[in-house]
N, C-alpha and C positions, 0 to 999 in steps of 0.2 A: 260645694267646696270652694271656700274663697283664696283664689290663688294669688300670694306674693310676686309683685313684677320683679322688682330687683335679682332674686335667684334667677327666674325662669330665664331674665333677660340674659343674665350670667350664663346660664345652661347653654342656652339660644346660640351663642355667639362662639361656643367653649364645642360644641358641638359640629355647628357648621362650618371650621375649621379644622375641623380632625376628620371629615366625611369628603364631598367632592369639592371643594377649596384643595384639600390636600392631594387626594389620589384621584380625581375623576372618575369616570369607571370601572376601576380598577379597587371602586371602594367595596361594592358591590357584595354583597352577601346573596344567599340560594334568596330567590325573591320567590314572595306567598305567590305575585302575580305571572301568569305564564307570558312571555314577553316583555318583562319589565326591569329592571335596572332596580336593586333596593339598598341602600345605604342607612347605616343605624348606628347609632354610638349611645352608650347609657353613664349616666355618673350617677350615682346616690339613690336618691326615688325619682330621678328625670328617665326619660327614656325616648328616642330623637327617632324619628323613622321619615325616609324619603325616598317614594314610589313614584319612576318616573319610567316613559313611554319614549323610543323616539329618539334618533341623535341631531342631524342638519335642523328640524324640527323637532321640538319633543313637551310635552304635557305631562305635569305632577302635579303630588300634593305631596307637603312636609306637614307632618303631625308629632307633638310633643305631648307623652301622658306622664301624671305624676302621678304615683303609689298606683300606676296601672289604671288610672284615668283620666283621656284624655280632657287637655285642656286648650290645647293650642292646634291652630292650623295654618296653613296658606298653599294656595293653589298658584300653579304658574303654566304660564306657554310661552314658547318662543323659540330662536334658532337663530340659524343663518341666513339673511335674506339673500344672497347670491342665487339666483335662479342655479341649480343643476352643476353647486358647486361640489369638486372632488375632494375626495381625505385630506389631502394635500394642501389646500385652499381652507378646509375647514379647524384642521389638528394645530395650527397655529392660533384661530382666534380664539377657540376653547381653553389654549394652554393659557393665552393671556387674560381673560375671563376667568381663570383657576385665580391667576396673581393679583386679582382685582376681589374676589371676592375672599382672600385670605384675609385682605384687609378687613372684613368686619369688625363691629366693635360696638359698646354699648350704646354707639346715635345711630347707627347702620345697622340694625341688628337684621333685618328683611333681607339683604344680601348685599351688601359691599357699601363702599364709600360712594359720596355724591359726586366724585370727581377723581379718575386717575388715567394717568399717561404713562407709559412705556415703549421707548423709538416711536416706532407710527402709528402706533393703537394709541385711544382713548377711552375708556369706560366714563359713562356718565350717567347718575341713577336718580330719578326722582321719586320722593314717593311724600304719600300726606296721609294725616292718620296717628293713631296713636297704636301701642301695643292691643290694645283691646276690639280697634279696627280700623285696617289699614290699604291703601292700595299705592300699588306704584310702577314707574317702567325704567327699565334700564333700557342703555343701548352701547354699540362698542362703533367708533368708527376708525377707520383705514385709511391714512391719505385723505380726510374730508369726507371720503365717502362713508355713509352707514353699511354695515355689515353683518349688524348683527341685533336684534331688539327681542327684549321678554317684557311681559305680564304679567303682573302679580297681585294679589289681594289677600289678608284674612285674617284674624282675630284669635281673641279670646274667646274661646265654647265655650257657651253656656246653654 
């Protein structure tokens, strides 16, 4: 099936904004996986799933299927780099990581802007690639310091 980027990317972005951009955890539906965190949003024949592992660290994959098959994916890891850091220390840089990746938008579609500040946080994301295949790493710093880095990669299935 040959799938149109322009929609998906639309889907993409329309999606990852109404899931954990928005609500965090809190986005969270009964997840297939026992220990898992699942977040999903559907519009039209898209349909957005994101299974993830894990909070100070944590490991996913977001998959996108149209008319129920999938087309799209991407794998991620990352967290907190604070050795043995508490709720307290971490529930602030995830909130500002929520406000960094609301930003996405049809050049950021992989997860947020290349570049955003708020009082002492800074998000900063690279990634190279195209929608068909793609990798990149974000990171958030505090004060100069880094605090916080993810991984990412993934494509168009075929």
């Amino acid at each position: 099936m040959a799938i149109h980027h322009a929609p998906l990317i639309n889907f993409l972005v329309e999606a990852k904004r109404k899931t954990y951009a928005a609500q965090g955890d809190e986005a969270s539906v009964a997840p297939l996986l026992t220990g898992s965190k699942q977040l999903e949003y559907r519009s039209g024949d898209y349909f957005y799933r994101d299974i993830y592992f894990g909070s100070a660290f944590f490991i996913g994959q977001e998959t996108v299927a149209f008319q129920n098959e999938p087309v799209w994916s991407m794998a991620y890891s990352g967290g907190v780099s604070i050795p043995n850091a508490s709720w307290d220390i971490i529930a602030p840089i995830y909130g500002f990581l929520r406000q960094a990746l609301k930003l996405v938008d049809t050049n950021s579609i992989y997860r947020g802007p290349t570049y955003y500040e708020e009082g002492p946080y800074i998000f900063k994301n690279e990634q190279e690639g195209t929608l068909d295949s793609f990798h990149g790493k974000e990171i958030i710093l505090l004060g100069g310091q880094q605090v916080y880095e993810l991984r990412y990669n993934g494509g168009i299935v075929r």
